[in-house]
N, C-alpha and C positions, 0 to 999 in steps of 0.2 A: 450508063447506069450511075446515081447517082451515090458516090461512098458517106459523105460527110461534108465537115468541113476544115479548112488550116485551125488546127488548135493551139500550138506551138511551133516557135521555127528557132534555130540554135546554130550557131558557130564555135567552133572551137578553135581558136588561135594557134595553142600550141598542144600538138599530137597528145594525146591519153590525161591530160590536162583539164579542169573544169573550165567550160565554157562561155560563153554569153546568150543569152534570151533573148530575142529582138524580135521587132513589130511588124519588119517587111525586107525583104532583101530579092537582090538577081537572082535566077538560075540561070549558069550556064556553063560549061565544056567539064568546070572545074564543081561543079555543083554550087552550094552558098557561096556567095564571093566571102574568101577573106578563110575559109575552113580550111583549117590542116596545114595552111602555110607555115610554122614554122615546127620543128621538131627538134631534141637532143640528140647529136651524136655520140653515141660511146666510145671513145678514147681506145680502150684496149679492148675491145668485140671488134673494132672497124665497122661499124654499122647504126644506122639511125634506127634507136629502138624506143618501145611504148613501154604502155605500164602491162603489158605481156611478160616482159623480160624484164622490167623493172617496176615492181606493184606501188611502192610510195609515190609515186608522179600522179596518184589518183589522190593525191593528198595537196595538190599544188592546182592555183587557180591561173588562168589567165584571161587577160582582155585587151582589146585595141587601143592604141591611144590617138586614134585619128580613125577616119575611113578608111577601110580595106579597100584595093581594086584588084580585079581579074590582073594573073601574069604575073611574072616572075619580078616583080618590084615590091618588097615586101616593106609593110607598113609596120612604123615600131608596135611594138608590145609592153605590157606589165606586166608581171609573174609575181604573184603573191606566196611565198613560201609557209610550210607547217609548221606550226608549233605545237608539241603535245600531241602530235597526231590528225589535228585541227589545223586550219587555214588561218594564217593571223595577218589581218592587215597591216600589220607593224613590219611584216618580213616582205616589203617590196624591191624588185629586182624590175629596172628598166630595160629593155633590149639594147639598147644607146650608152647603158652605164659602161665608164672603164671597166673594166673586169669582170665582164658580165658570166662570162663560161667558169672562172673562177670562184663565183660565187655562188652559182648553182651547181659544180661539183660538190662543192662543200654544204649543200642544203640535200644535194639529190645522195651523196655518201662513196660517189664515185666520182672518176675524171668523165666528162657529157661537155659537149661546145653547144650551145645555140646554134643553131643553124636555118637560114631561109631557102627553099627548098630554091635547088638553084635549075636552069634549065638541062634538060639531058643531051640535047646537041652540044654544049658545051664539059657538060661533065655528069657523063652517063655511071662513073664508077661510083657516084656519093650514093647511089641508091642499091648499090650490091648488096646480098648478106655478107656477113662477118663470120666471127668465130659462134659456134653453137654454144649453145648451154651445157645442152651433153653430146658426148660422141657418138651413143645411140642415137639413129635420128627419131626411130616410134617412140622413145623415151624424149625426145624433146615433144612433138608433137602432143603427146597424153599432159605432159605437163604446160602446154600454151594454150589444148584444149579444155584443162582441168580434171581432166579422165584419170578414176578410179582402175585397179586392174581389173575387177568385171565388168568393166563402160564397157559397149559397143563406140567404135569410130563413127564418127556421123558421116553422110553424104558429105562430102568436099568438090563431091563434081562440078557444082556451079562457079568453082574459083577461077580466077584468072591464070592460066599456066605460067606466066612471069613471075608470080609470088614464089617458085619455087629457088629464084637465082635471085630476086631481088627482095628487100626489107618492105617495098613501097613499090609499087608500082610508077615506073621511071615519072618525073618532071612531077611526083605526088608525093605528098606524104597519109594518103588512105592505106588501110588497111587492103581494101581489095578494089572496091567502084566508088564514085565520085559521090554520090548519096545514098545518107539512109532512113529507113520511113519505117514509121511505125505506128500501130493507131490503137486506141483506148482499147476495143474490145480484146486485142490481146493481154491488154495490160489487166483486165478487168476478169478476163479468162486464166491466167494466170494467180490473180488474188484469190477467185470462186476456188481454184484445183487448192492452194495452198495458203489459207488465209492466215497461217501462224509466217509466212514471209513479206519481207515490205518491198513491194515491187516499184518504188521508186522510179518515173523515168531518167533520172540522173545516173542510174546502175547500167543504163544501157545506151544511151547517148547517139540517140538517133537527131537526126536535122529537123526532120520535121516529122510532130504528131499530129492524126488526122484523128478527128472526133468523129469516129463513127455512129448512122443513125440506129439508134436503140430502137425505136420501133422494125425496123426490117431485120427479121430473124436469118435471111440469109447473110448478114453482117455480125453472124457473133462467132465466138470463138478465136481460132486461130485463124481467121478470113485469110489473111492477106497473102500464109503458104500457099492459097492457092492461084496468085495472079501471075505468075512467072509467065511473060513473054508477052503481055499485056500492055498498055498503055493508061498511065494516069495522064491527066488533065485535069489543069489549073490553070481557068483562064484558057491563054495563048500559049500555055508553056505546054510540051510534053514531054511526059518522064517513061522509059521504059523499067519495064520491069524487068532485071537481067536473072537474080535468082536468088530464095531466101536467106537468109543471114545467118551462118553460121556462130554461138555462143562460145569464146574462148573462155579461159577464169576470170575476165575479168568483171561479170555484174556480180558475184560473190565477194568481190575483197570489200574492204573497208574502203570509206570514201568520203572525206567531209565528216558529215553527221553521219552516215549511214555504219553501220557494224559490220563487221565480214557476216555470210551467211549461206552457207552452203546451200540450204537449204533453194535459194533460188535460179542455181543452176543447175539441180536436181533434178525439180521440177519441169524445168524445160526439155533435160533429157529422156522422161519419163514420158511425157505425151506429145513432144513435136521434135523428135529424132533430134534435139539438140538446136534447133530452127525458131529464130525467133525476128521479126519485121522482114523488110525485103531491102536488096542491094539496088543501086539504079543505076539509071544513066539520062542526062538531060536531052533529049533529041532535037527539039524546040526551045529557042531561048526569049527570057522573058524575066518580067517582077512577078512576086506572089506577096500575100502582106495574109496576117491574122484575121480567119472570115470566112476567105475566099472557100468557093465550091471544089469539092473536087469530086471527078466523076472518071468511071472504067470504061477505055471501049470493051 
């Protein structure tokens, strides 16, 4: 069946961080070459943490400063630091610079090291959790979920059970699966439900958007909740579908230009149980570029 097509494809350099646009990349083990390889350690949590646990990191850019490759050899980066709340190209921070953790403690407001996600046969303890937020654990959970006390909890069933002892899923720095997909009609379905929200794909920072076809009415809405266990196809590549994607706080904060706004995490929990694109995983490896078909067994 035929979904669409690649409308956008995106990297993120470093974890919870603004990413990069690009016109064609691999898929393979690790999802876009070059994604999520590096992240900030927290110093006194003991743990590599996002803008979950730390919201201003959605205020900081970054980009490659050569080609990314597959595997634990991590290619330098730039980190563009805020100002006023705002990304200021004037506040650059190289991966390479002396003092590099030092200077983004002091831009992020805590002690954080840069760090290139190193292999887990080697050193399996960099991706444990740390210290909590709270010592309640439903009380940390409501709060990374962004759960009011009347939320219901969402389904978590689909998650990986490793998330519960580690920050990352060992030799990753992903929140949970190697890719994440998302496509217009929900974004489109989400503006129709709450047009006073700016559903920005930047608020939810999936890898790649699929332009779904507007003429076939079985393509609207919330489509893509429903392909868990399916197969997309791109080309030669295949990507399974493991299970939708849980919404933590963070397409509500502020971000760049964007303003905090409740209002569209609300909404997500109000008509798709808190569920918004799908998790993956690469089966098939391959190139994909801006175009390309993609089609559901």
């Amino acid at each position: 069946m035929r979904i669409g097509t690649v409308k956008e494809i995106w990297r993120y350099p470093v974890k919870s961080m603004a990413g990069e646009q690009i016109d064609e990349t691999h898929l393979g083990a690790l999802g876009v070459t070059g994604d999520r390889a590096w992240a900030l350690h927290d110093t006194e949590a003991g743990e590599i943490r996002g803008a979950k646990k730390i919201p201003n990191l959605l205020h900081f850019a970054a980009r490659y400063l050569g080609q990314p490759s597959d595997g634990y050899e991590a290619t330098p980066v730039q980190i563009t630091t805020p100002s006023d709340g705002m990304v200021d190209s004037a506040n650059r921070i190289d991966s390479t610079d002396d003092g590099v953790s030092a200077k983004l403690s002091q831009a992020v407001g805590r002690a954080v090291t840069l760090s290139a996600r190193p292999d887990p046969k080697q050193d399996l303890d960099h991706y444990r959790t740390g210290t909590a937020l709270f010592d309640d654990p439903m009380e940390n959970l409501r709060h990374i979920l962004g759960l009011e006390l009347d939320d219901a909890i969402p389904d978590l069933s689909g998650l990986p059970p490793e998330i519960r002892d580690y920050a990352s899923p060992p030799g990753t720095y992903f929140d949970c699966f190697p890719l994440h997909i998302l496509t217009t009609a929900s974004l489109q379905e989400l503006q129709r439900l709450n047009p006073d929200s700016n559903y920005d794909l930047r608020r939810f920072r999936p890898n790649l958007l699929i332009d779904t076809d507007t003429a076939d009415e079985s393509l609207a809405g919330f489509v893509e909740s429903a392909w868990g266990g399916k197969l997309l196809r791109i080309g030669d590549v295949a990507i399974r579908i493991d299970t939708s994607a849980v919404r933590c706080a963070m397409p509500m904060q502020s971000q760049g230009a964007l303003d905090f706004d409740k209002g569209t995490l609300r909404t997500i929990k109000e008509h798709n149980g808190q569920h918004l694109g799908i998790y993956c995983t690469v089966e098939a490896f391959g190139e994909i570029a801006l175009g390309d078909e993609v089609t559901l067994d």
